[in-house]
Every structure is written in structure tokens, then in C-alpha cells.
C-alpha positions as CSV (number, residue, x, y, z in Angstrom):
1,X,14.5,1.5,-22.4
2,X,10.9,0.8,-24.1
3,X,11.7,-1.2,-27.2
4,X,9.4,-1.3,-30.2
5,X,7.5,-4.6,-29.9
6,X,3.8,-3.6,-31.3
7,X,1.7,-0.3,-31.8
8,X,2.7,2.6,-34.3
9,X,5.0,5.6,-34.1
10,X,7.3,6.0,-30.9
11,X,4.1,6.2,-28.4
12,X,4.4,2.8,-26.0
13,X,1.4,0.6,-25.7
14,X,-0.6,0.3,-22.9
15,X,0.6,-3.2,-22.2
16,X,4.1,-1.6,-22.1
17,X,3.6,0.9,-20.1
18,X,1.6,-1.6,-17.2
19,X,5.0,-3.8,-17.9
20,X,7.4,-1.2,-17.1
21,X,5.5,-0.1,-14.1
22,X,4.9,-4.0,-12.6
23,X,8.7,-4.2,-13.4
24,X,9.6,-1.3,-10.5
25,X,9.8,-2.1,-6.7
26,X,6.4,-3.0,-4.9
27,X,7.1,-0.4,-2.2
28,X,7.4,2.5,-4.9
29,X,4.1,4.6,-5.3
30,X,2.6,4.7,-8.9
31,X,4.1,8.0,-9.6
32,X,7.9,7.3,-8.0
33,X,7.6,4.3,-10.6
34,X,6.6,6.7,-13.5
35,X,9.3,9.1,-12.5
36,X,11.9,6.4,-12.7
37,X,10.5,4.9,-15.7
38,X,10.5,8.3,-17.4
39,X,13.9,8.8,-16.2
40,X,15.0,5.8,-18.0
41,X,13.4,5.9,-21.5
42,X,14.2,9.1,-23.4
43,X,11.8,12.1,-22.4
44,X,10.4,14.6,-24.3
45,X,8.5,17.3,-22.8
46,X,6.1,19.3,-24.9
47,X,6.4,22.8,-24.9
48,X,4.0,26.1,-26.5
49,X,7.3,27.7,-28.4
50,X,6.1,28.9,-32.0
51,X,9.9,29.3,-32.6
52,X,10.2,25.0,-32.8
53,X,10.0,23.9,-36.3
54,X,10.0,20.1,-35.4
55,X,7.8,18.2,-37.2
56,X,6.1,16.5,-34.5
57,X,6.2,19.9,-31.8
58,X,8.3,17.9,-29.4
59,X,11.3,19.8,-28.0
60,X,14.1,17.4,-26.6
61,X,15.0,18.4,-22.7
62,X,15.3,17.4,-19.4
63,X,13.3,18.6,-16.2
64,X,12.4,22.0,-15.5
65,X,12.5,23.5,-12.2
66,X,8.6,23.3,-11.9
67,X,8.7,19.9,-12.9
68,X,11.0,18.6,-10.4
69,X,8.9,20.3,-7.8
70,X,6.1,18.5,-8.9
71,X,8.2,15.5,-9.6
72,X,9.4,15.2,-5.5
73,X,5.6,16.1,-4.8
74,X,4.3,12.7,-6.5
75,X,7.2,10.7,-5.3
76,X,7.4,11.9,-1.4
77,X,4.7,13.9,-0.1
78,X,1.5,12.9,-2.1
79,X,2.7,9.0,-0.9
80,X,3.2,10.3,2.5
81,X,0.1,11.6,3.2
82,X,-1.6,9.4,1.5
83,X,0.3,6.4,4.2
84,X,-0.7,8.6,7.0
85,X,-4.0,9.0,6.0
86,X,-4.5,5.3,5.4
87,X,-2.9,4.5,8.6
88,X,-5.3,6.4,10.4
89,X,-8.3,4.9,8.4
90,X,-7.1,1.6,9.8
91,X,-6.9,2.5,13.4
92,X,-10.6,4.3,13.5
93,X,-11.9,1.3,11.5
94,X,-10.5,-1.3,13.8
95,X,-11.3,0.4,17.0
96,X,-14.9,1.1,15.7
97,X,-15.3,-2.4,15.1
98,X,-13.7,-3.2,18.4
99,X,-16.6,-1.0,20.1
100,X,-19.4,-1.9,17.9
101,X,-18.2,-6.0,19.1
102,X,-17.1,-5.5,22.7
103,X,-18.0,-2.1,24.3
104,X,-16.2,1.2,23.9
105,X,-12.7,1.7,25.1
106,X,-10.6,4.8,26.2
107,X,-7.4,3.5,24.8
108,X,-7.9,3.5,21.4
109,X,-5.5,5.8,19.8
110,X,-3.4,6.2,23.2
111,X,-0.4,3.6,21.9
112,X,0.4,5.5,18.5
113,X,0.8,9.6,16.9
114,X,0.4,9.5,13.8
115,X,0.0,13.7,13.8
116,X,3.3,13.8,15.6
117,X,5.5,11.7,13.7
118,X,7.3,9.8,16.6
119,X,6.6,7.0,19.1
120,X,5.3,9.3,22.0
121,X,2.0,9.5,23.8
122,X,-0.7,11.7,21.8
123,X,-1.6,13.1,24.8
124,X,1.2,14.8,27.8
125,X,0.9,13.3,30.6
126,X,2.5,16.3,32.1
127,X,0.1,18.7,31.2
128,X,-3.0,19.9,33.0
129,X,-6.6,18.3,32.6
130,X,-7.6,21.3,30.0
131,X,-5.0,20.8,28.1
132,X,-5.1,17.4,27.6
133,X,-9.1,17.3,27.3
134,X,-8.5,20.1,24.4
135,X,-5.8,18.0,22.7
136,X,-7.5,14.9,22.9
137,X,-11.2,16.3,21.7
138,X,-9.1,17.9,18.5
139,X,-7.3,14.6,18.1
140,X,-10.9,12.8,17.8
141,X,-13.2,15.5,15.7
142,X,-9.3,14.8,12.8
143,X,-9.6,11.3,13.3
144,X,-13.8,11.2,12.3
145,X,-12.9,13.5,9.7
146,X,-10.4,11.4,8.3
147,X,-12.7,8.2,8.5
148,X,-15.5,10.0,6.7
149,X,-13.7,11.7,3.9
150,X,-10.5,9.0,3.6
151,X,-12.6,6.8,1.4
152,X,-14.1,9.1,-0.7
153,X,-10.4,10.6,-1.3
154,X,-8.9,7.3,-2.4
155,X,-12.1,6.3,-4.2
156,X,-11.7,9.6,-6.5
157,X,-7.7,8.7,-6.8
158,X,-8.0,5.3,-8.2
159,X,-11.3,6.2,-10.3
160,X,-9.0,8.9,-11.8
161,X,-5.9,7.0,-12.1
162,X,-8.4,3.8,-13.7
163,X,-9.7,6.5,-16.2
164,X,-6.2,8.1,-17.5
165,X,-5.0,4.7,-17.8
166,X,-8.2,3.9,-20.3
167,X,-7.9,6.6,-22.0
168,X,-4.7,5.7,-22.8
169,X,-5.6,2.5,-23.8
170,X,-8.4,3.8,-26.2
171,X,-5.5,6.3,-27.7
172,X,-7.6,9.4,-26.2
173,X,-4.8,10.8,-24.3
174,X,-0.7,11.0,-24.6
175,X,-0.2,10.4,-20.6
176,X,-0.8,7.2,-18.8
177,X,-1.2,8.8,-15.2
178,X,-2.3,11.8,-13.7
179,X,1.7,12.4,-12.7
180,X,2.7,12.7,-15.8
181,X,0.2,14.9,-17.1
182,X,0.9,17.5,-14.5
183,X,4.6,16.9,-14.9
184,X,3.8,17.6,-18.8
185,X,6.3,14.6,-19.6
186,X,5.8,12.2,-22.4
187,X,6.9,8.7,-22.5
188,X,8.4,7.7,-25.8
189,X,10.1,4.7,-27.3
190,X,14.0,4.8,-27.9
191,X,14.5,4.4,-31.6
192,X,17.1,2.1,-33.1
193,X,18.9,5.6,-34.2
194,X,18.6,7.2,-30.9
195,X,20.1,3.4,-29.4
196,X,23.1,3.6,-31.8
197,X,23.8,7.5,-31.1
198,X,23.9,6.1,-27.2
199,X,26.4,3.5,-27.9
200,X,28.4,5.2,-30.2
201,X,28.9,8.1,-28.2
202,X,29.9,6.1,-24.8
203,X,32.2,4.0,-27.1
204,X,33.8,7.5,-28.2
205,X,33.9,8.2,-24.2
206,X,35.8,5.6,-23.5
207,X,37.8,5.8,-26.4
208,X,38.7,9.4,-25.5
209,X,39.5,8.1,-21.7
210,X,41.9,5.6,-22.9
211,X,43.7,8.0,-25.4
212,X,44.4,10.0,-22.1
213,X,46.3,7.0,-20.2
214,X,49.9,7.9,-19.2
215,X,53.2,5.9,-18.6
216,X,54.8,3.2,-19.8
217,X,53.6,0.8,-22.1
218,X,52.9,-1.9,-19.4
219,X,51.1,0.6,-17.4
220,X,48.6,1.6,-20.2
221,X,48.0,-1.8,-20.6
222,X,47.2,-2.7,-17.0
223,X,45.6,0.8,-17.2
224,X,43.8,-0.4,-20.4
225,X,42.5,-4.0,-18.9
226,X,41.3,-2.4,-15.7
227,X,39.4,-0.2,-17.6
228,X,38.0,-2.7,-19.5
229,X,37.2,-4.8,-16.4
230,X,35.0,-1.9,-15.2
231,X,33.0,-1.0,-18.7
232,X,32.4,-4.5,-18.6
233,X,31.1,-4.4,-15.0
234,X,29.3,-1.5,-15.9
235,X,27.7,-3.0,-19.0
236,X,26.4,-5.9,-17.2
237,X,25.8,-4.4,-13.9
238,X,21.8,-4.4,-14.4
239,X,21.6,-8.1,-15.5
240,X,23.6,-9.2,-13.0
241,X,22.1,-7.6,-9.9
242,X,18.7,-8.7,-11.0
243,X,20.7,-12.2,-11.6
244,X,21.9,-11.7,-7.8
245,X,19.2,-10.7,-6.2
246,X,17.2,-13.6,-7.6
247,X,19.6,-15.7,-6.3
248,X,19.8,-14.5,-3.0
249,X,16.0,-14.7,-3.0
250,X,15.9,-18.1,-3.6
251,X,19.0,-19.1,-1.3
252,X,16.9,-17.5,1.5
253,X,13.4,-19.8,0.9
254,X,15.7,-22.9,0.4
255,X,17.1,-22.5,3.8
256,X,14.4,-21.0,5.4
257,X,12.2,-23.3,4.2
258,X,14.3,-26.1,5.7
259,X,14.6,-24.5,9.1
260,X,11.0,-24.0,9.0
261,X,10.1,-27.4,8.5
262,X,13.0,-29.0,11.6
263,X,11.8,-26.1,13.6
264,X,7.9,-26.0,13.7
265,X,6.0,-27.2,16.1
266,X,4.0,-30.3,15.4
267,X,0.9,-28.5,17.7
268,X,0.8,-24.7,17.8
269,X,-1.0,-23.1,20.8
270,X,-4.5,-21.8,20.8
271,X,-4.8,-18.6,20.4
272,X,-6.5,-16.2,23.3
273,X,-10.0,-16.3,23.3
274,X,-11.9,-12.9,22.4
275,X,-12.5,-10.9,25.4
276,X,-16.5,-11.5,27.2
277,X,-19.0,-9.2,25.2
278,X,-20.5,-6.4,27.5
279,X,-23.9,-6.7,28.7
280,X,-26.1,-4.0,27.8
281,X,-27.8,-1.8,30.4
282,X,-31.2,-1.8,29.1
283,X,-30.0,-5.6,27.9
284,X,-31.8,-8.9,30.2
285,X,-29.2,-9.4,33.4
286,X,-27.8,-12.3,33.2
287,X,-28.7,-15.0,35.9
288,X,-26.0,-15.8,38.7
289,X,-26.8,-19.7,38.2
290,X,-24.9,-20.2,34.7
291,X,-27.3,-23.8,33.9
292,X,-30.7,-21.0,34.1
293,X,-32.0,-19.5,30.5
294,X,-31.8,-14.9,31.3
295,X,-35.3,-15.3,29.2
296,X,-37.2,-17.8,30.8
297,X,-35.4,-18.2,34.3
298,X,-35.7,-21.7,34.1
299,X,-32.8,-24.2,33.6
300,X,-32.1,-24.7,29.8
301,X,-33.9,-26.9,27.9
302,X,-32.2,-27.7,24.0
303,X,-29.4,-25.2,24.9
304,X,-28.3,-22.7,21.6
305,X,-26.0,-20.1,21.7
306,X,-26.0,-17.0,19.9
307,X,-23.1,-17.0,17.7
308,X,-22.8,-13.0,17.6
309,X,-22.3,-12.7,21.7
310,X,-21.5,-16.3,22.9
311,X,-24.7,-16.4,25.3
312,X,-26.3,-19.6,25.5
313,X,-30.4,-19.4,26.2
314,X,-33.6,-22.3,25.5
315,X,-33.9,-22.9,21.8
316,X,-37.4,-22.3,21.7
317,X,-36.9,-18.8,23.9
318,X,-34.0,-17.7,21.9
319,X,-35.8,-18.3,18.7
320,X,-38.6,-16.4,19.7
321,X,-37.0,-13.9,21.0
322,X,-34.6,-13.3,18.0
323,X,-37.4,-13.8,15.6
324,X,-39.0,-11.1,16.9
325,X,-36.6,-8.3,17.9
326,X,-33.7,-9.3,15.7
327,X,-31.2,-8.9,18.3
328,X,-29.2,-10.9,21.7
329,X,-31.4,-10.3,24.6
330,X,-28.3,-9.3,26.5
331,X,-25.9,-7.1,24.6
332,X,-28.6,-6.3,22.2
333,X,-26.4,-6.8,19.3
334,X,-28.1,-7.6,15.8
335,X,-28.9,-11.0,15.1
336,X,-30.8,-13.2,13.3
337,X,-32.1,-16.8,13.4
338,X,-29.7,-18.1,11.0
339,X,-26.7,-17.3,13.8
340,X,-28.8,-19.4,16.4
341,X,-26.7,-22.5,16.8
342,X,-27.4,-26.1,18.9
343,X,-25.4,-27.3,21.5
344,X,-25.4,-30.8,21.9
345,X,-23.4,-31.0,25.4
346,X,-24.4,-28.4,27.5
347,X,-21.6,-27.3,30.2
């Protein structure tokens, strides 16, 4: 329920609204937490009927058909997509990093289907060459199309989503999100006469269920009390899972915490060093003896290495050089003067 604590009329604030949706899971999307927040506040859905003579043109009702289509679209296959769509994002970023860094490699979307929606190979291995050279060539004209339009996609979704949501804050619009708008639902405040209608019809529920009790006196009453025991439950069944599930929250860093700190290791391992950048074919060859500079083919004088591929040249060649092309001499990978860096012990 959406109390009145500030703004006019039965239309929540803005700071409401961003309350009740920080108050919903994390792992719910925007419009699953809209849906549920609109499912728990009273809802009135605006409707074209010239035969309402409300005052305000608001006709009390629950869901249509149309709008529960639309409402399992937000809340399962617009999130879906969107997942899948940002998974794939991911992979082509990181594997295009990986190739821009270290060389190209074959096996970059080999380990995962994310078209397929299992753990299998993308590609048979039981089919023939064509078929697998077709498959895989599709796989990688969806994937670039995916990395070029993905960020445009989620750029026009939050840009959209940011401009309902100040609209609604400068009053220009009833609907805080683009959901609700297309579901056509408006959230409203429950009134203190709409909150004593609730009660006092669930009291007359229960009175009505007890009235229909049957047996002996000391059955209605053990009838009666269990009753009791369960509206009570009921009543409090909100506060106290929040209660519980703060408490088992906290239980769970106290003693993981503890093990933690018996069970960590005073010195962790290194981790694995990066695998050897590629040397570039039109790149300088690199010099069997490992204490002679590729650019002057002397042995090093003021050893540097070039923090962006880990080769080590002279200083004054490798200055030079990068001063003047911008790039390693033997990946050719950008680079600039200010990634040149002095070793004092050469190896």
C-alpha cells in the first residue's frame, strides 16, 4: 500500500514511487517491479466510456485480457531478451578485446549458445564442412549485429525510461514507466476510506467463517483459537518474513565471516600471467639472444619495456621509435611515450 505522506490528491510522488520500486527484489526487471507494485496498491485503469459519470473518469477494475498480455510481455520476454542480448554484448566485447590485446582466436564463441538455449556446442560436430561453415558464418554476421545495434537499443531504453520518470517528477505525465503506460494502469494512493472498507470487510469474512463452525462447544472453541492463530499469522506474515529473512541474512555473514577469517590463507597464489602478445608479421623479429635490443641489434643499454606488449628495447631506441610511429616495434600495438617504462635490473 502507498500511504499519503506528501504531494496532493491520491497521485504518489515521485520519491514514492523510486521507494516502492528500490523496495522490490534486485533480480526483478523494472517493469516485473511495477507490475507487482501495481498489484499491491489499488489500481485504476482509465478507460474512453462516455457512459462513466465519475468525477475524476477513473473506472475501478482489474486487468484486461490485453493488459495481461502486455503485463507477461514486460515481466518475461522483454527481460529475456534483453539478458540474452546483453550476454552476447559481453562475449563479442571481451573476445574483441582479447584479439585486439593478444591475436585473434578461433574459439571464441565455441564454449556457449546463447541462440540455442542449452549447454551444447554452437556448431555440430557431426555435420559436414558446409554445414558447419554456414552455421558458423550466420552465427558471426548475428553476433556483429548484435554488438553494433545492442548499445544503441539499451541507450534508447534507459533515455526513455530516464525521461517518463522526469516527466513524472515535473507532474507532466500520470505514468512513471513506459510499462505502465502501455499497460494503461495508474498507480494511486489507498485512501484512509478505501483502508477501512479493506479491514472491515475481511473482519466480516472472518466473522462470517466463524459463524459457520460446527460441533460442540469445545470444538468451536479450539476451532475458534486455531482460527485465530492463523489470521494472526496471516496479519503479520509480511513483517515477519522480512523480520526472518534479515535475520537469516545476518546469521549467514556472522558465520561466514568467522570461517572466512580461520580459513584464509595468510598468502594467496599469484595469479597466471597473461598469455605472450603475438608478434606481428610486418612487426621487427625478435632477436634469438633475449639480452640484444630487435631495434638496434645491440645488447641493451638503459633497458625499458613497453608496458602495452611487455617487450623490453634501449631507452633511447624505444623512445625514438615510439615518438615517431606511436606504436611497439613488434606487435605494432599503439603506444605512446608515457607507457615507456625503466628497468633498473635487467634479466
Amino acid at each position: 500500500m502507498l500511504f499519503q505522506v506528501g504531494g496532493q490528491g491520491t497521485r504518489p510522488t515521485f520519491f514514492e514511487m523510486a521507494a516502492a520500486l528500490s523496495s522490490c527484489p534486485r533480480q526483478s526487471s523494472e517493469p516485473l517491479s511495477l507490475t507487482l507494485l501495481a498489484r499491491s496498491v489499488r489500481i485504476r485503469a482509465k478507460k474512453d466510456d462516455t457512459r462513466l459519470k465519475s468525477s475524476d473518469g477513473i473506472h475501478h477494475s482489474g486487468l484486461e485480457k490485453r493488459q495481461r498480455v502486455l503485463s507477461v510481455v514486460f515481466m518475461v520476454v522483454l527481460p529475456y531478451f534483453k539478458s540474452k542480448l546483453h550476454s552476447v554484448y559481453n562475449k563479442e566485447r571481451e573476445a574483441r578485446l582479447q584479439a585486439s590485446l593478444w591475436g585473434p582466436t578461433d574459439e571464441r564463441f565455441d564454449d556457449v549458445d546463447y541462440f540455442g538455449g542449452g549447454g551444447n556446442p554452437l556448431v555440430s560436430r557431426g555435420g559436414t564442412d558446409a554445414e558447419t561453415s554456414v552455421r558458423t558464418s550466420l552465427t558471426k554476421k548475428i553476433q556483429k549485429i548484435i554488438f553494433a545495434c545492442y548499445p544503441w537499443l539499451h541507450a534508447s531504453c534507459e533515455g526513455l525510461s530516464f525521461t517518463y520518470q522526469l516527466l513524472y517528477l515535473l507532474d507532466a505525465t500520470g505514468f512513471y514507466s513506459v510499462g505502465l503506460h502501455a499497460l494503461g494502469i495508474h498507480v494511486c494512493r489507498a485512501t484512509g476510506q478505501e483502508l477501512m472498507d479493506n479491514s472491515s470487510r475481511i473482519s466480516k469474512i472472518r466473522s462470517r467463517e466463524r459463524e459457520r463452525l460446527l460441533g460442540p462447544l469445545w470444538l468451536k472453541k479450539l476451532q475458534g483459537a486455531l482460527l485465530s492463530c492463523a489470521y494472526t499469522m496471516l496479519d503479520y506474515a509480511q513483517t515477519g518474513l522480512i523480520a526472518a529473512v534479515f535475520f537469516f541474512k545476518m546469521m549467514e555473514w556472522w558465520y561466514q565471516s568467522a570461517e572466512e577469517r580461520m580459513s584464509a590463507p595468510t598468502v594467496y597464489p599469484p595469479p597466471p600471467p597473461p598469455p605472450p602478445p603475438k608478434v606481428a608479421k610486418e612487426g621487427i623479429p625478435l632477436p634469438p639472444d633475449r639480452t640484444i635490443c630487435p631495434l638496434c641489434s645491440q645488447k641493451r643499454a638503459n633497458p625499458s619495456v613497453v608496458t602495452v606488449s611487455g617487450f623490453v628495447f634501449c631507452y633511447a631506441c624505444i623512445f625514438k621509435y615510439v615518438s615517431q610511429y606511436k606504436r611497439c616495434p613488434v606487435t605494432l600495438m599503439p603506444a605512446t611515450v608515457e607507457q615507456i617504462r625503466r628497468l633498473f635490473h635487467d634479466m
